[in-house]
N, C-alpha and C positions, 0 to 999 in steps of 0.2 A: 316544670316539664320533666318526665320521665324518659330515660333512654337508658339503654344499655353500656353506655359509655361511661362517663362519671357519676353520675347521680341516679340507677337505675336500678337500686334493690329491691323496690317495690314492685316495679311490672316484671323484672327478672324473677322474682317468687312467685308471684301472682302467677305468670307463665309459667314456670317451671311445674306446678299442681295440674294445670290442664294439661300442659304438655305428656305428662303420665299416664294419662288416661283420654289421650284425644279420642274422640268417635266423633265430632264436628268439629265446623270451623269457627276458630276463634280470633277476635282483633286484640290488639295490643298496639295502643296507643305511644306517640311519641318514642321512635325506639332510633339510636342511632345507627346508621350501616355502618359497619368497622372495614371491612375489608372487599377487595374483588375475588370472585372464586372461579369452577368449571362452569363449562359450554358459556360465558360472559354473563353469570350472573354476579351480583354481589351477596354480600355474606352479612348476616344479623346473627349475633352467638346469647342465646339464652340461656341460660343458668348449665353452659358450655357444649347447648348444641346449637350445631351451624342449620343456620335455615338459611337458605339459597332465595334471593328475590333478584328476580329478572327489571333490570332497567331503574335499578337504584345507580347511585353512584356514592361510594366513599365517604364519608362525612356529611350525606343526608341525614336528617332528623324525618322521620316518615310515622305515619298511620298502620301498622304490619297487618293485613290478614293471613293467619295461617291454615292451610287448608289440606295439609297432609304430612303425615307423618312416620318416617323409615324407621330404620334399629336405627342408624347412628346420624341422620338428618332429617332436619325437614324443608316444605315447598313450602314458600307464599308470594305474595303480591302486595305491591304497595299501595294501598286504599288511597293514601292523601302526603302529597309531601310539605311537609309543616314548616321547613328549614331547609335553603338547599346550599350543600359542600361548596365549601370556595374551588371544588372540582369540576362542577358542573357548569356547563357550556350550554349555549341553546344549540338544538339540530337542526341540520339542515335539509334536510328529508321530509316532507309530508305523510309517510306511510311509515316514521320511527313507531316504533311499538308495536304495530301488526304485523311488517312484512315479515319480522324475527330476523331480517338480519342486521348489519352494524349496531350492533345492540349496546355498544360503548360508545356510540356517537355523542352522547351527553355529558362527555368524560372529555377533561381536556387533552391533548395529545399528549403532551409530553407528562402527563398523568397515565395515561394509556399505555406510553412505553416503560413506566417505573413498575406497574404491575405486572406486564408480560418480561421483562427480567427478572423480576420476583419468582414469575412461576417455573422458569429456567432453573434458576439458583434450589428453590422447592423441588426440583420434580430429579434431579438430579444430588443435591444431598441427600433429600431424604428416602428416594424410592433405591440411588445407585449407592449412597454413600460416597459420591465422590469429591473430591476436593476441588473447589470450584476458585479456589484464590486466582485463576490464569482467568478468569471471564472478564471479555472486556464490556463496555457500556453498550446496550445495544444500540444498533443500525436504523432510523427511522427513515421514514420515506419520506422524500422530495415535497410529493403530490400525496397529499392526504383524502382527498377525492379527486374522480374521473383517472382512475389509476386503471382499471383493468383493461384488457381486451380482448375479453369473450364473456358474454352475458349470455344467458337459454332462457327465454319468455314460453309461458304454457298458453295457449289458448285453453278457457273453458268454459261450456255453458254454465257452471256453476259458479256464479259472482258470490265473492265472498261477502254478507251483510253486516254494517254497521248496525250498532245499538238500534233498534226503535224503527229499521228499516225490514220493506216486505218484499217479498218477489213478485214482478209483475212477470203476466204472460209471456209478455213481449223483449222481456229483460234477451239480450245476446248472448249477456256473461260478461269474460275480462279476459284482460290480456295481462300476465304479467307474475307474478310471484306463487306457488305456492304457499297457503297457513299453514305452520307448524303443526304437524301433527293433526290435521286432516287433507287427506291424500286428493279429494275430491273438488276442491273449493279452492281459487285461484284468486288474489286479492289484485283488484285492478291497478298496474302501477302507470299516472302518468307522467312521472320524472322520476328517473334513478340516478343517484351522483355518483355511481360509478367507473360509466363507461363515459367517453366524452362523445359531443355529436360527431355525427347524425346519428348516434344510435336512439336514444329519443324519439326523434322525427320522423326514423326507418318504423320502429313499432307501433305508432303512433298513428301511420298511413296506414299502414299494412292493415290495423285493426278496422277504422273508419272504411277504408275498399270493402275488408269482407262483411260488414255490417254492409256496405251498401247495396253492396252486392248479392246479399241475402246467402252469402256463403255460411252455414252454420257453424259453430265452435264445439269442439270436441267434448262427447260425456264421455269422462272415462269408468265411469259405472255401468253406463248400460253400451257402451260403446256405439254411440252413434254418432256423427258430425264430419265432417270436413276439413276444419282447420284444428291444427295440432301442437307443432311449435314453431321457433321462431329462434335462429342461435345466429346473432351477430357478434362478428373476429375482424378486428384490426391491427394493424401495426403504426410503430413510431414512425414511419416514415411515410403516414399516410394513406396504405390501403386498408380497403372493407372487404369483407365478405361478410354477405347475407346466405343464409340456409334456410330454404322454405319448408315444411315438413307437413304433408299432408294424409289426410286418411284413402284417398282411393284415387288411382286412377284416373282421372278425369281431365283431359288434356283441353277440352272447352272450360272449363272452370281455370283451368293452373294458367296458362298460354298468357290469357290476357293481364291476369294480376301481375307475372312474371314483368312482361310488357310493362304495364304500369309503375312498377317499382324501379323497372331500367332508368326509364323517362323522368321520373320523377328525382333518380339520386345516381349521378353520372357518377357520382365519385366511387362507387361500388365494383372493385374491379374483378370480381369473386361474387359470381349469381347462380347459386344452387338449388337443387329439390332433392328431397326426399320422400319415397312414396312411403308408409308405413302402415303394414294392413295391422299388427300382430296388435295384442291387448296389452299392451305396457310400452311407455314412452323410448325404451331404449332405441340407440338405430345405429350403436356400432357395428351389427352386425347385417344391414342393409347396404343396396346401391344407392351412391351421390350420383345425380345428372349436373349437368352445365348447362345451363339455358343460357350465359351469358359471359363473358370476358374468359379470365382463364379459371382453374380447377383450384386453385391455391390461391395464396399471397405467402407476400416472402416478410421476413424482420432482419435487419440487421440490428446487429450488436457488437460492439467496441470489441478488439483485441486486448488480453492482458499485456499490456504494455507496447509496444508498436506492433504499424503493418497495417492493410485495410480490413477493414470488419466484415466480419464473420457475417455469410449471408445461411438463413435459416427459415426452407419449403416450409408453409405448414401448410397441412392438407386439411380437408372438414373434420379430421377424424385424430388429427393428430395431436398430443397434450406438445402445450407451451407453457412455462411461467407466466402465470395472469398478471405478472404484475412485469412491464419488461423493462423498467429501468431497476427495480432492486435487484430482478435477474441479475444483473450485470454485477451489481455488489456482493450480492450472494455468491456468485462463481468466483469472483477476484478474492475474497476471504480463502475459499476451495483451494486457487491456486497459492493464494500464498501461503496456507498453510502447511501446503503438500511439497513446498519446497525443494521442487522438480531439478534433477541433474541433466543434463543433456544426452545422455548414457541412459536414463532411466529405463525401466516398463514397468508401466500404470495397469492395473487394472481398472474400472469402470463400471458398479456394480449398480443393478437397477440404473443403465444408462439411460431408459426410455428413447429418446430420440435423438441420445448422443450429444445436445448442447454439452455437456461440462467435458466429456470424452475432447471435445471439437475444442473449445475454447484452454484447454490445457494441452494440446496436441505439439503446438509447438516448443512448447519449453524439454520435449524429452525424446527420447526415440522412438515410443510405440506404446498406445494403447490398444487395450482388450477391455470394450464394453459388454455388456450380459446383459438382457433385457428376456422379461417374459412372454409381451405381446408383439408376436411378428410383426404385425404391420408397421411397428414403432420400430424394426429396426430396419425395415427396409427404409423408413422415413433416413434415418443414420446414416444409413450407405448413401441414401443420395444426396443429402449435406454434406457429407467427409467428400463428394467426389466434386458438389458444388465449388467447395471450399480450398480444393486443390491439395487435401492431405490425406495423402497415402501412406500414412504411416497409423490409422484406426481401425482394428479390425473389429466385428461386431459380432455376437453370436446369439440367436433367440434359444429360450427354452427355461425352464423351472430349473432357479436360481438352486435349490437345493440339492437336487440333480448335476446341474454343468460343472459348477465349480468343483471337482473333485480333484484326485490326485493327479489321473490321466490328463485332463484337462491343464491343470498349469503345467505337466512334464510337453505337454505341445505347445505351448503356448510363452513357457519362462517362470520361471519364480518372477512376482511383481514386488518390484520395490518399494514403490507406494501403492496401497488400492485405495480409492478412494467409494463411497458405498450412500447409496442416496434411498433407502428403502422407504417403501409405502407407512401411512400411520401406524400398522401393527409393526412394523421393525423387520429385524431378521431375524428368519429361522435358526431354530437351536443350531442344526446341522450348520446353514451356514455362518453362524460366532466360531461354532468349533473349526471347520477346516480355516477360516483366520488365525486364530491359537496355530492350528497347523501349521499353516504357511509362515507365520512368522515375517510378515514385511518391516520395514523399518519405522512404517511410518504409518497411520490409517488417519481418513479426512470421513469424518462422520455427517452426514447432512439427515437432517432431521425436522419432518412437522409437526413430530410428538414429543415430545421433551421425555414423557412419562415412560414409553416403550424405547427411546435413546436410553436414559436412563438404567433402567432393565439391561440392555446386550450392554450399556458399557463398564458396567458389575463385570458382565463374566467375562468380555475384554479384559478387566482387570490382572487378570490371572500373568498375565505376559507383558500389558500395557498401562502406562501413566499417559492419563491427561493431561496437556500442555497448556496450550488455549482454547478457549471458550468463547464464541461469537455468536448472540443473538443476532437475529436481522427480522424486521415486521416489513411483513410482504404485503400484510392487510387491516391496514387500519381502521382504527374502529367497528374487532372483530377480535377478540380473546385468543386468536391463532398468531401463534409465531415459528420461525425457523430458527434452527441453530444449527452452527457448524461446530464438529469438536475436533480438537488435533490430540492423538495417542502417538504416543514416539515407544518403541521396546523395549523394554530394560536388557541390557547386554550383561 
């Protein structure tokens, strides 16, 4: 057996001469996978370039096809897996491999977390340079499936086809996932171990009604059809909401399915529509109706150390952590590394809808969250009022913009801010007016290691990293969170 691991000089040269002049695709037998890489591929290294193969796992002995080739990597596929890693798990998914996501699902978990602190440690020495000796072990999740709650199903006439399968006239379509990297084509999913029931059984109905019903399903190529999507939200404490999203108008068509779905799933306390005439699936910027119960559902979530729990509206529209019990760890790491005075003021950067603002509220005297999309922060005010804490103020607009000098002279120098930005990070300007401002303390929350990374370089200038906390929000999915603690050098 040849592989690239111990005994692999032969198909490592052998490949190396194609690889110099690829113009097709080439196999290369028996090759061992070394490592995990980006977007949850794993990593095969030939004669020391990294080729990216989707849905290997670590200590595979595989079949390689190579089928393209960068400056400095390449893409393949695993033809045949010859040997599988004392890593490798069976999945629990029927649609592993197509749907493109959990794409680690085949990786054992506590294998799953030794590489997502890898890439912590990685993406943070090598892109920040930072000294990571304070990182502690990461944070794994409770519930490794049926974790989330909020899942978006696509209706589409376009059924995604297996190998050696044809389209018939009569074909509906599917309900359920977009294929990678074609926009058109919907791969029908009948169980996701995601979300836990009834989500299932809600999409499940929903699709058998409009088939019955000869409701058609949405092309979004040529834009014609009826049904569109489907975005089921629940909480720990047991509510649903369903959000029906349709193409027109049509109140003899909606009325009865609506009905139908009532009747059929009581526990649903949260029964919406959405009409959506425009050509792209978005509908932030649409009207929600209520057909049924109330406009919302609420989550609670535990207080950092006593007192009743934090009650938190979400609205159709509104972001929550998909995952709501690591939520709770994710924020507890927040608080404790932020090591709040009672005297404090927090800033609250990219607060979204104010959870961390809310849940650190009481340990200090006043925060000041920033958030970009309005609607998320009127979501804020009306949890802080749900919440009974009147000590959060909240302000929307372009973070690079608000935070200026005028701004903390109204508002206080912050003793700690803590900053939770989107995957690209923060803006230059706002790293700089931090250097400005100079708090004592900064609690960094991050879903990109890569772009944390980045801003905690130029942090550097003023700040040492303290500690360092992974937390996996989503297993059996190459994404992780990390919290970092900067304290100022005086």
């Amino acid at each position: 057996m040849l592989t690239t691991g111990q005994h692999g000089k032969t198909a490592v040269h052998n490949a190396a001469t194609y690889m110099s002049r690829l113009k097709k695709e080439i196999i290369i037998p028996d090759v061992e996978v070394c490592d995990a890489g980006a977007e949850g591929n794993a990593i095969v290294r030939i004669d020391g370039m990294v080729v990216f193969v989707p849905y290997a796992v670590p200590g595979d002995i595989i079949d390689l096809k190579i089928y393209k080739k960068k400056k400095n990597y390449a893409e393949g596929i695993m033809l045949a897996l010859k040997q599988p890693s004392p890593l490798r798990v069976d999945e629990k998914c029927t649609h592993f491999g197509t749907c493109g996501g959990c794409k680690w699902q085949t990786m054992a978990y506590d294998a799953q977390l030794k590489y997502k602190q890898q890439q912590v440690r990685d993406n943070l020495e090598r892109l920040g340079h930072i000294d990571t000796s304070g990182m502690r072990p990461i944070c794994g999740s409770d519930n490794i499936f049926y974790y989330r709650n909020k899942l978006e199903f696509t209706f589409s006439s376009k059924r995604w086809l297996k190998a050696g399968e044809t389209r018939n006239d009569d074909d509906p379509g599917a309900v359920g996932f977009h294929v990678p990297s074609v926009f058109d084509k919907v791969l029908p999913i009948e169980h996701c171990a995601l979300q836990p029931d009834p989500s299932n059984s809600i999409r499940i109905a929903l699709r058998d009604y409009a088939i019955e019903h000869q409701l058609p399903f949405y092309d979004i190529r040529n834009h014609t059809g009826y049904m569109r999507n489907v975005v089921i939200r629940n909480t720990s404490s047991g509510e649903w909401m369903v959000i029906v999203i349709v193409a027109e108008d049509r109140p003899e068509l909606l009325n009865p399915m609506m009905e139908f779905l009532k009747v059929q799933f009581p526990m649903v306390t949260s029964q919406l529509y959405i009409i959506n005439t425009k050509l792209n699936d978005s509908y932030t910027d649409l009207d929600v109706h209520t057909y049924h119960g109330k406009g919302f559902i609420t989550e609670q979530m535990p207080r950092y150390g006593e007192g009743k729990p934090l009650q938190f509206k979400i609205n159709p529209k509104s972001f929550y952590q998909t995952n709501s019990a690591q939520a709770f760890k994710l924020y507890s790491f927040v608080a404790e590394f932020a090591e709040l005075k009672p005297d404090d003021t927090v800033y609250d950067l990219y607060t979204g809808t104010g959870t961390i603002a809310q849940f650190v509220a009481g340990m200090c005297r006043r925060v000041v969250g920033i958030e970009y999309v309005e609607e998320a922060i009127v979501d804020a005010r009306e949890n802080a009022q749900i919440n009974g804490l009147d000590n959060c103020t909240f302000y929307a607009g372009d973070m690079a913009k608000v935070l200026n000098d005028d701004f903390v002279r109204q508002n206080g120098k912050p003793d700690v801010i803590i900053t939770d930005p989107p995957r690209a990070g923060m803006h230059e300007k706002v790293v700089e007016q931090l250097l400005s401002i100079g708090a004592r303390r900064i609690v960094y929350v991050s879903c990109n290691p890569a772009t944390q990374a980045r801003d905690l370089a130029m942090l550097s200038e003023r700040y040492d990293v303290r500690r360092i906390q992974p937390v996996d929000m989503f297993p059996h999915t190459q994404h992780v969170e990390n919290v970092a603690e900067l304290t100022i050098r005086i």
